[in-house]
N, C-alpha and C positions, 0 to 999 in steps of 0.2 A: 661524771662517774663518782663512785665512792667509793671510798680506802679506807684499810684498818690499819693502825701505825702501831707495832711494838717498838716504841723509845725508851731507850736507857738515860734515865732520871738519877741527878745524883747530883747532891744539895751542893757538894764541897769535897777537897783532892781527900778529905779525912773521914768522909761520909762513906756508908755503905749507901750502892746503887742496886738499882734493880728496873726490869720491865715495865713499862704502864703503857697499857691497852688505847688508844684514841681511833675515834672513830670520823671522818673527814670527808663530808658531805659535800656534792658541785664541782669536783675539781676538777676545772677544764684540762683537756689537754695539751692546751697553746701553754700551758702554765712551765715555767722549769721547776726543777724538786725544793728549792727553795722557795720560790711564788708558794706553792702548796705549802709548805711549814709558818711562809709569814700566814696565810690566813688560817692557819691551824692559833699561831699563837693570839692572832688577834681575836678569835673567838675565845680562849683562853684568859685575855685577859681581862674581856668584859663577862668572865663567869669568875672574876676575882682569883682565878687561879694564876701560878707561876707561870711564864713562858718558857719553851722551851728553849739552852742557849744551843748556838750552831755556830762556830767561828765563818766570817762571808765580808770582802771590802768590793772589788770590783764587778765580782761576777758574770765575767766574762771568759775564765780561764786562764786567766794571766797571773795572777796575782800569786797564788798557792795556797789562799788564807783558805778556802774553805774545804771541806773531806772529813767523812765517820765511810763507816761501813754499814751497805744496805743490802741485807739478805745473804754474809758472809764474803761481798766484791768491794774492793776499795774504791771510791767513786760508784759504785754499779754495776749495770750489766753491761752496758756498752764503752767497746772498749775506745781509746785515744779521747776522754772526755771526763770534765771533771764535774762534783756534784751540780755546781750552777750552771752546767750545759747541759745538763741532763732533763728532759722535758716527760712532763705524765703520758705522751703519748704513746711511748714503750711500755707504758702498764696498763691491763684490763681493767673493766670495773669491776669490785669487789675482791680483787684482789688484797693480801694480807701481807705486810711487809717491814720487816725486824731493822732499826736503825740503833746502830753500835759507835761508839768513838774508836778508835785507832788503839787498837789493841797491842799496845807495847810497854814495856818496862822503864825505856830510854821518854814514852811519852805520858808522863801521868797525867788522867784526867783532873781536870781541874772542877766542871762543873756539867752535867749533861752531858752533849758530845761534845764539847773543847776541851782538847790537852796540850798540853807544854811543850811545846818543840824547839824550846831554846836551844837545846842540845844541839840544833843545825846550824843556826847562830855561832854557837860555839867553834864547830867545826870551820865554818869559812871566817872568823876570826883569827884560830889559829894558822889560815893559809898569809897573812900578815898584809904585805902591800907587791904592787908591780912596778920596779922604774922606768915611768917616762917624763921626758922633757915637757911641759906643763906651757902653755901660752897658745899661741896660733895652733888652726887644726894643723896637721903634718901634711904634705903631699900625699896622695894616694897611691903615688908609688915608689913614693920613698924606700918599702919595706913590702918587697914581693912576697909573695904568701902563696906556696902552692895550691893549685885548686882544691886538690882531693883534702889538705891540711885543713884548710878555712872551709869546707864544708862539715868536716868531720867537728872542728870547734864551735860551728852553729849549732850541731846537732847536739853537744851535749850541753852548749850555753840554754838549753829550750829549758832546761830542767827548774820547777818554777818552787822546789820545796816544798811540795803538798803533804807528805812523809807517806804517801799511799804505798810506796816501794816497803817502806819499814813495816808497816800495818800489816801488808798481803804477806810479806817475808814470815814462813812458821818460824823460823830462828829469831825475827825482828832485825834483823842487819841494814845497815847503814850504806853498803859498798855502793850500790850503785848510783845514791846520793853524792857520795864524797869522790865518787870517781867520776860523774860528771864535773864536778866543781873544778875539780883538780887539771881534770884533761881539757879542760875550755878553754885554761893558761896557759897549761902544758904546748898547744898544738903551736903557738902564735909565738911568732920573733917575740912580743913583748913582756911575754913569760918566762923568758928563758934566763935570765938573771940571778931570778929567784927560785926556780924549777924545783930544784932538790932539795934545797930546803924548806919548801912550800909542803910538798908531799910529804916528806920525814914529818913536817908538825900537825899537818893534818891528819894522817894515819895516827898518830901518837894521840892526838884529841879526841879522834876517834873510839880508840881502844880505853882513852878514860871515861867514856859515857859508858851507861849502860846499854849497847845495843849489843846483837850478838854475832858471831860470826856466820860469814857467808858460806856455804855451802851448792852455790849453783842449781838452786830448785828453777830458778828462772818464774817466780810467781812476781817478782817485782817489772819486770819488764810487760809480764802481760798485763798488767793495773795501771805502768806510768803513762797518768795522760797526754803526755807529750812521745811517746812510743822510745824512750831511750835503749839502747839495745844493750844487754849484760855484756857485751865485747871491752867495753869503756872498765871494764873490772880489771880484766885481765891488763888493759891499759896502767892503772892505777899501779895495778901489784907490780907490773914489769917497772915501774917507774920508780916505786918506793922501792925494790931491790935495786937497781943502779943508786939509787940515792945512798945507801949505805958504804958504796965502795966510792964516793966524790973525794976530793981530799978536805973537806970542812963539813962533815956531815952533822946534822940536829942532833941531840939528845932523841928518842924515840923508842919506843914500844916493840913489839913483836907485830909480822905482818900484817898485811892488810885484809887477808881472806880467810 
């Protein structure tokens, strides 16, 4: 089949960008949306043009390195799935379809669709370290862990940093980011040490990036391709409030939502 690609081209994070029209002939639909962009750029390169850049390491969903926005969805149209699972056989041929970076404040584009998300970095830097005893693995049951707890800390350890939550967010907010991060420790005996003052400083790094506040659209939940549920917020906030009344509380910011 054949596709028309409106990509957003943009030399440098100090460059003005803009739309360029490509036209992308044969493309199977066994292909994922990346397969389709490498042979976009390889024909590109032997017409002595630039390639297009697109952050991508594993490609398999794991990783979080790849995501822009295709036709106004973060990742796409389908949802629990990120760009490099996303296969051309959800698109017709001839179809026309708009490819954007991660429209955030907190995320500047750096060059085409790759932008900066150190800002995430940041934020689980500021959550510092966890102590455990270090050597031999530990018994497995050394450190019972209720069921409903150690599912609820899988579900929000799934979360892989793609920033699709920020991008689809109209405010560009962070929460459901930092409150997966947060509650993955939170939930497990070997979080608990550092609990409250984990959340005081990650809320606090939070609020010094630029991202904005949460307001409960719930558009982040419907784009994370790991399906995180906006519950894990309300988690965050109830946590960084207890944190403020601990008796050794962080230095920090104004709430987390």
């Amino acid at each position: 089949m054949k596709l028309a690609l409106h990509i957003w081209r943009q030399p440098g994070p100090r460059a003005s960008g803009r739309l360029v029209r490509y036209e992308v002939p044969d493309v199977s639909p066994d292909m994922s949306f990346l397969e389709m962009l490498d042979v976009l750029n390889e024909r590109l390169i032997e017409q002595g043009e630039e390639p297009v850049a697109f952050d991508h390491d594993c490609r398999e969903g794991i990783c979080g390195s790849c995501g822009f926005v295709i036709d106004g969805v973060a990742h796409g149209p389908q949802q629990g799935t990120t760009v490099c699972q996303l296969h051309m056989r959800h698109y017709r041929d001839g179809d026309e379809l708009t490819l954007e970076p991660w429209r955030a404040r907190a995320f500047p584009v750096l060059r085409d669709l790759v932008v900066d998300r150190s800002a995430f970095d940041r934020i689980v830097q500021a959550g510092g370290y966890i102590s455990v005893n270090t050597g031999s693995a530990p018994d497995g049951n050394s450190l019972p862990v209720p069921k409903n707890d150690a599912e609820l800390a899988m579900d929000a350890a799934q979360c892989i940093g793609c920033g699709a939550c920020v991008a689809q967010c109209p405010n560009g907010a962070a929460q459901l980011f930092t409150a997966a991060k947060v509650s993955h420790l939170a939930l497990l005996p070997q979080g608990q040490p550092e609990r409250w003052r984990r959340v005081d400083r990650m809320v606090a790094q939070l609020e010094a990036e630029v991202f904005g506040s949460c307001t409960n659209y719930g558009e982040c939940e419907a784009v994370c391709p790991k399906g995180i549920p906006i519950t894990f917020i309300a988690r965050l906030n109830r946590d960084w409030l207890r944190s403020a009344f601990r008796a050794e509380p962080e230095a920090g910011g104004g709430g987390a939502g």
